[in-house]
C-alpha positions as CSV (number, residue, x, y, z in Angstrom):
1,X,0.0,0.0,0.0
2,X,1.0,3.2,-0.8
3,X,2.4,5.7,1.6
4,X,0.4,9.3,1.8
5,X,2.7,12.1,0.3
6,X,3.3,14.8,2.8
7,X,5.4,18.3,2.4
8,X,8.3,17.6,4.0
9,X,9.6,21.5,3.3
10,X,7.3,22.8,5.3
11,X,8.7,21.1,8.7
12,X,12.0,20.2,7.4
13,X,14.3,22.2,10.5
14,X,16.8,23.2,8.7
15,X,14.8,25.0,5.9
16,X,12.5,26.4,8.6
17,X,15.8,27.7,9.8
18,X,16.7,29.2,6.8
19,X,12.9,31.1,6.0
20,X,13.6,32.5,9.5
21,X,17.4,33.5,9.0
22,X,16.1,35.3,5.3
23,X,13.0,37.0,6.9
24,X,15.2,38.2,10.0
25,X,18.0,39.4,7.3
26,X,14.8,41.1,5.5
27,X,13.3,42.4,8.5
28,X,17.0,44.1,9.5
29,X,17.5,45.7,6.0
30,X,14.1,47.1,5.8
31,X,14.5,48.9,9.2
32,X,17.8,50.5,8.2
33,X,16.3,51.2,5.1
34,X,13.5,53.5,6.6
35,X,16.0,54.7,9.5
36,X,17.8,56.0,6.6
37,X,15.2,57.4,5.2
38,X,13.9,58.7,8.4
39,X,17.5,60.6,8.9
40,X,17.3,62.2,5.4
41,X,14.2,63.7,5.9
42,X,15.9,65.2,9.2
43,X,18.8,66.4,6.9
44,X,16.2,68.2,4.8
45,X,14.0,69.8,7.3
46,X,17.8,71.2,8.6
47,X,18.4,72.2,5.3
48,X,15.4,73.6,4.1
49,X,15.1,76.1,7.0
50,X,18.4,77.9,5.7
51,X,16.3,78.6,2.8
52,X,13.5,80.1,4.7
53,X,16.4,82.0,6.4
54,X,17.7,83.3,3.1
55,X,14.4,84.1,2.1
56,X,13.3,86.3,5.4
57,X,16.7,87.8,5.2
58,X,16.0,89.4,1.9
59,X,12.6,90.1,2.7
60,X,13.9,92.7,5.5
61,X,16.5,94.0,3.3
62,X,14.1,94.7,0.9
63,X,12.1,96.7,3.3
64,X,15.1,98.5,4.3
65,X,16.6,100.4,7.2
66,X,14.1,102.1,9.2
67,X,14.3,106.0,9.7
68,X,12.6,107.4,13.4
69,X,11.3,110.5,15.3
70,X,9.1,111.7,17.8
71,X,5.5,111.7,17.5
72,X,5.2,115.2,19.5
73,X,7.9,116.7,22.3
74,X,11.4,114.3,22.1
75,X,11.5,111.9,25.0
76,X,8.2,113.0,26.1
77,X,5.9,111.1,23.3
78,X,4.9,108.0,21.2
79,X,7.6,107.9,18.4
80,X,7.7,106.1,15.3
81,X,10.0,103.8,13.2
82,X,9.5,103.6,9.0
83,X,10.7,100.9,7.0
84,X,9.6,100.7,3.2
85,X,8.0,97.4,5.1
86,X,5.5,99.6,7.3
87,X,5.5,101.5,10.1
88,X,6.1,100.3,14.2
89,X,5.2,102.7,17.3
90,X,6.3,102.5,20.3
91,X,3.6,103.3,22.9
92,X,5.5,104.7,25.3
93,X,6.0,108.3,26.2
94,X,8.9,107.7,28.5
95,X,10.9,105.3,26.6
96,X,14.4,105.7,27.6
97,X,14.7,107.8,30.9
98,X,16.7,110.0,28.9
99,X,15.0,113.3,31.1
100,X,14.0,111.5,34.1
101,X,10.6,109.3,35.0
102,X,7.9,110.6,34.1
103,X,4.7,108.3,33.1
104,X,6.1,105.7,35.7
105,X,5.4,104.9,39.0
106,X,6.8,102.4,41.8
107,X,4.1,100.0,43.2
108,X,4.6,97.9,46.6
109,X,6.1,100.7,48.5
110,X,9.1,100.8,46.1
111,X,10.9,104.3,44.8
112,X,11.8,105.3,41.8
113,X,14.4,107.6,41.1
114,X,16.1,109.1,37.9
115,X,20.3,108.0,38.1
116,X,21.9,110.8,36.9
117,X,25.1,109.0,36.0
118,X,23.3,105.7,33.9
119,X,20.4,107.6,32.1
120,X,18.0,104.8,34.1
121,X,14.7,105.2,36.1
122,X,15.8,102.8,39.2
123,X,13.1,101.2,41.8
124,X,15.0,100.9,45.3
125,X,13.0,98.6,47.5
126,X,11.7,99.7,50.8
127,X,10.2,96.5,52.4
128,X,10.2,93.1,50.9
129,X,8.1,93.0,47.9
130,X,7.0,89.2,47.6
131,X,7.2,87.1,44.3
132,X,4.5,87.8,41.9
133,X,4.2,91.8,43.1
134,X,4.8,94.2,40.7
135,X,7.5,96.9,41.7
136,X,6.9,99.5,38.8
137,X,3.9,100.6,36.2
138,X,3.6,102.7,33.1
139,X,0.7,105.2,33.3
140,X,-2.6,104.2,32.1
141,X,-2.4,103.7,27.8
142,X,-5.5,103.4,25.7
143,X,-6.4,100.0,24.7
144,X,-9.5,98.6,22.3
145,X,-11.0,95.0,22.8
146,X,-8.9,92.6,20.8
147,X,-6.0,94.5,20.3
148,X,-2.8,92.5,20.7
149,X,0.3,94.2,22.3
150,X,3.5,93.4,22.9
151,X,6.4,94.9,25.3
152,X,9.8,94.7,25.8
153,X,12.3,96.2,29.2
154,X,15.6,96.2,29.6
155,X,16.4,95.9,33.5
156,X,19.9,95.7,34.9
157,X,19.8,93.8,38.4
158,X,22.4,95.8,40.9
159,X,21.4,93.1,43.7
160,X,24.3,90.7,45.0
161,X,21.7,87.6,43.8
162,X,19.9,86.7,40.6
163,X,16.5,87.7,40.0
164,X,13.7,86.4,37.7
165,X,11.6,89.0,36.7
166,X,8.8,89.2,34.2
167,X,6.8,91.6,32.2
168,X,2.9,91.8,33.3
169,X,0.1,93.7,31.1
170,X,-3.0,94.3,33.6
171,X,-6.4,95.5,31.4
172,X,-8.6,97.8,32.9
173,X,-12.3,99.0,32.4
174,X,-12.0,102.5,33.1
175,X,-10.1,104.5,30.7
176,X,-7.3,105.9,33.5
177,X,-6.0,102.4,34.7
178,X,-7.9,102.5,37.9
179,X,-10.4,99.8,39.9
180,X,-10.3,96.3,39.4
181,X,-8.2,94.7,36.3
182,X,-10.8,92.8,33.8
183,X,-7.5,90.8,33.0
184,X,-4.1,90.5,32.9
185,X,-1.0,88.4,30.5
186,X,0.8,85.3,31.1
187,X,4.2,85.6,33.0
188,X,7.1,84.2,31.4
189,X,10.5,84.5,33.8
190,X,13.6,85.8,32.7
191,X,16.9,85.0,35.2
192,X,18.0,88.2,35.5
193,X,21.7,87.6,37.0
194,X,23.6,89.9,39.6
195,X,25.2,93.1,38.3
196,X,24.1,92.3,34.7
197,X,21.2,93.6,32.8
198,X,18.6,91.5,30.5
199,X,15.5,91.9,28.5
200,X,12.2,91.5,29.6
201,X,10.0,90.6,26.5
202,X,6.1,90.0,26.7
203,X,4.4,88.9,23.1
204,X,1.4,89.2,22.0
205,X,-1.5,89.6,24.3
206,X,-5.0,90.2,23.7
207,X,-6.8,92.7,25.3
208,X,-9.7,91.0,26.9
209,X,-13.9,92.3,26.8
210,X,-14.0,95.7,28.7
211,X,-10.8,96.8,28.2
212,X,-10.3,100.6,27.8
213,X,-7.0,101.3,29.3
214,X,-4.1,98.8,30.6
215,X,-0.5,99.3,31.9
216,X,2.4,97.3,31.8
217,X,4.3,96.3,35.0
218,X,7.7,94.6,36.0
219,X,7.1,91.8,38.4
220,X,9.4,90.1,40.8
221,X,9.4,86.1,40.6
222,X,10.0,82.9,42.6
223,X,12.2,85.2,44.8
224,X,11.8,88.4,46.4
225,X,12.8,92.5,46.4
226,X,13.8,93.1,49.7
227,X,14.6,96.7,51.4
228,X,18.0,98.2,50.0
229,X,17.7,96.4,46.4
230,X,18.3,97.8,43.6
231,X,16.7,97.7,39.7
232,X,17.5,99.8,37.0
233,X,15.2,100.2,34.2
234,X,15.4,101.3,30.6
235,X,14.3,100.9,26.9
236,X,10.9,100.4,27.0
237,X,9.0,99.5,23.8
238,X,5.4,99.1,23.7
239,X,3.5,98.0,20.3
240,X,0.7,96.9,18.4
241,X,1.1,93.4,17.7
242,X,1.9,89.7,18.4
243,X,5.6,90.0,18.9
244,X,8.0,92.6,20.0
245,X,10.4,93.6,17.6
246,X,14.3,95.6,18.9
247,X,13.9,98.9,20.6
248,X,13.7,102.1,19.1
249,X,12.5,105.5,19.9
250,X,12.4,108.7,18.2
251,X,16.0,109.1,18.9
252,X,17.4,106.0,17.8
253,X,20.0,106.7,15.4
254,X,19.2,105.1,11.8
255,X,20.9,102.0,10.9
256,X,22.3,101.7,6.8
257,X,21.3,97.9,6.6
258,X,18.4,95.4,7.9
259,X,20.0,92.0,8.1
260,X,19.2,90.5,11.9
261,X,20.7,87.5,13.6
262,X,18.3,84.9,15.0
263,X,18.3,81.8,17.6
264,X,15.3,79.5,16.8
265,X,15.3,78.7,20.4
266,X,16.0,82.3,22.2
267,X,12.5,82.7,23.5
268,X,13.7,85.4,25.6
269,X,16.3,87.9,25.4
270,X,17.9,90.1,22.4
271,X,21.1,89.2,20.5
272,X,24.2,91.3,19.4
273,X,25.2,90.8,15.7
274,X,27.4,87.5,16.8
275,X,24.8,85.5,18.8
276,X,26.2,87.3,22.3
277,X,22.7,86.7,24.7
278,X,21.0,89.7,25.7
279,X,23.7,91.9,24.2
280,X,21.8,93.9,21.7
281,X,18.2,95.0,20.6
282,X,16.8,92.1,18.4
283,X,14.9,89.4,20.2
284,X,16.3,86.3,19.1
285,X,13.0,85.1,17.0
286,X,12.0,88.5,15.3
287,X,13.3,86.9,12.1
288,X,11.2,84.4,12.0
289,X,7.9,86.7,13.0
290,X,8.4,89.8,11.8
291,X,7.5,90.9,7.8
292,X,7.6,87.6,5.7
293,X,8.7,85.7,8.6
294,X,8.7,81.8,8.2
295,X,7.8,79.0,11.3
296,X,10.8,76.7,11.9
297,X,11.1,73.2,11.5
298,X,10.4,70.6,14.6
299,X,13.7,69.5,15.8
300,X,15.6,71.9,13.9
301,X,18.2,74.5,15.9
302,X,18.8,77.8,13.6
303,X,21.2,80.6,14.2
304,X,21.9,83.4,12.4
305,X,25.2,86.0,12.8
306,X,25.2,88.8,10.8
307,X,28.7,90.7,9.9
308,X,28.9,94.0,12.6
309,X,28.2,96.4,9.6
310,X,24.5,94.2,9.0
311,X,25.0,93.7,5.4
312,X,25.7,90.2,5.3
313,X,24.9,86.4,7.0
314,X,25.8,83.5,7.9
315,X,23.1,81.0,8.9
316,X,23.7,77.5,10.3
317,X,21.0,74.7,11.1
318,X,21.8,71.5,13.0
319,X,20.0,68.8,12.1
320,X,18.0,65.9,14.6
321,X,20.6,63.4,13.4
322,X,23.5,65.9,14.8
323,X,24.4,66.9,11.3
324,X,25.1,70.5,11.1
325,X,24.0,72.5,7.9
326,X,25.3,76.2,6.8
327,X,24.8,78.7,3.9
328,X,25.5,82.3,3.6
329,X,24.5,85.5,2.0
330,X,27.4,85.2,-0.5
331,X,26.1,81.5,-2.0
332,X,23.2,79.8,-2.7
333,X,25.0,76.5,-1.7
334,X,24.8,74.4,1.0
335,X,27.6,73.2,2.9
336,X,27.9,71.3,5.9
337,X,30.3,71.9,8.9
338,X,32.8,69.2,10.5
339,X,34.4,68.7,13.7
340,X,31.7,68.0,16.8
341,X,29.9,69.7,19.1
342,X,31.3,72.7,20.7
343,X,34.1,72.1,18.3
344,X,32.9,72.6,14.4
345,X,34.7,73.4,11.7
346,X,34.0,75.6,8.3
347,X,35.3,73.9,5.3
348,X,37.3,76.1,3.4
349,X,35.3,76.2,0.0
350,X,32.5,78.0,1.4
351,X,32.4,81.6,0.6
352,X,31.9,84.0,3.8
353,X,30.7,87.3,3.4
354,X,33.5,90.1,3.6
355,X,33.3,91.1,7.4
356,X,33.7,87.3,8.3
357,X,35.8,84.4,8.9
358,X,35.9,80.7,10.2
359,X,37.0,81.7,13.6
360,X,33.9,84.5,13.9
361,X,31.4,82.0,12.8
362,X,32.9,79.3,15.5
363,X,33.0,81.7,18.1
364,X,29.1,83.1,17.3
365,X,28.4,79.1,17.4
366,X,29.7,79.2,21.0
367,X,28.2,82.2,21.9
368,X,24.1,80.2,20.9
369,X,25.7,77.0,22.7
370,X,24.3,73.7,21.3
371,X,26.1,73.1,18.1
């Protein structure tokens, strides 16, 4: 009698083996496949966001330096700056302490004086003034329903200890800044260290229903102001809109070009032209709101130095694989840097714009940390 046929292949050990050993070896390539193709798309995002940094770049050269004056008496009015972009006014009367303090006043028991020798109002504490208390406040300003403003301080702590601070704007029904507040912003802290100054920036809040006047207010936080400290204040901006841009004032001497540095992660604080924190007047992420503006990339780091005369860049994007990107205003092309972290290098094809060199572009890289 004949034996049944049966399919040895399909219990056979040793080519079960082997179908497991081929779909593992499968299974393997096809996951470093789509990790690679995972980790280009990082490259891109990296490298597509110096394109978007080109392209705001020459968006606010094309609207140019901006030209400023007074809007009535000098240092005693609104003022406005004029770009071919558009205009920008700052709100404040009082903007630099130039002539002493008027349209401020200390809260919490505070004083303010006018410092002869730094051009600064400065709030000397009497008692302790607890975290979350205000310690100084603009007059009352006009304000509509819906209207977003933004607000920017520079404050230079003469304490022996750090001290967060933060910007407040408190709404008010009545048209003077008096009676119960119908609302007020979100606090975001800034360390403000000892001896050393640092902007306060405030972006972007709406003016709530029943608003007809607010004021803006510095505010101690998660520590206190206690009798005998010292705060300095000056450069305050006040605007229409949902981000602050750098300080002016009907003063401010005119620049001759428009190209701005940028830190995609500088939520707070201004740069200088070589990434130097809190050294200058732009806040680190006007390039990417103001005029055209562009939104960055998840995962993506960005900075962008500028040459000290501001007519030329140098913009550099690090990558979520830890590949770092750069292109400049001189080329199109993009290049990408060597060496590691804290330590990159600039390969020596890549054309700089005349104000800069390999060692600036390092240094400005240690300056933003991170790359």
């Amino acid at each position: 009698m004949r034996r049944p046929l049966r399919d040895r292949g399909a219990t056979d050990p040793i080519l079960v083996i082997a179908a497991i050993a081929v779909s593992l070896v499968l299974l393997v390539g096809g996951t470093f496949a789509v990790a690679g193709m995972l980790d280009n798309g990082r490259d891109l995002n990296a490298r597509n966001d110096l394109d978007k940094v080109a392209t705001a770049e020459q968006s606010a050269a094309a609207a140019g330096p901006a030209t400023y004056h007074w809007d009535g008496d000098a240092n005693r009015s609104t003022s406005t700056a004029s770009t071919g972009g558009g205009t920008r006014r700052n709100l404040i009367t009082n903007p630099n302490f130039s002539t002493g303090t008027t349209g401020w006043a200390p809260l919490n028991d505070a004083t303010l004086t006018w410092s002869t020798s730094t051009y600064r109002a400065r709030v000397t504490g009497s008692r302790t003034i607890d975290s979350g208390e205000p310690f100084i406040q603009t007059d009352a300003l006009p304000g509509e329903v819906g209207q977003q403003v933004s607000a920017r301080v520079r404050v230079t702590n003469l304490t022996s200890g750090n001290r967060p601070m933060r910007l407040q704007i408190s709404a008010f029904s009545s048209t003077d800044g008096t009676g119960d507040s119908v609302g007020r912003s979100d606090l975001i802290n800034t360390q403000v260290p000892a001896g050393a100054g640092a902007d306060l920036l405030l972006d972007g809040y709406v003016l709530p229903a029943g608003t007809h006047s607010y004021r803006l207010k510095a505010v101690t936080s998660y520590t206190t102001i206690t009798a005998g400290d010292v705060i300095e204040l000056d450069n305050a901006l006040v605007e229409a809109g949902q981000a602050v841009g750098p300080y002016f004032d009907g003063g401010t001497t005119p620049t001759t070009n428009a190209i701005l540095p940028y830190l995609s992660d500088g939520t707070t604080g201004s740069l200088r032209y070589d990434l130097q924190p809190d050294g200058g007047t732009t806040p680190a992420t006007w390039l990417a709101r103001q005029g055209l503006g562009f939104t960055p990339s998840d995962g993506v780091r960005t900075a962008v130095l500028t040459t000290p005369a501001g007519d030329g860049w140098v913009a550099v994007s690090k990558s979520q694989t830890g590949k770092v990107f750069l292109r400049t205003s001189s080329a199109a092309a993009v290049s990408q840097l060597g060496g590691t972290t804290g330590s990159r290098t600039v390969p020596a094809a890549v054309r700089l714009p005349a104000g800069l060199n390999a060692a600036d572009i390092t240094a400005a890289l240690a300056n933003a940390g991170g790359f």
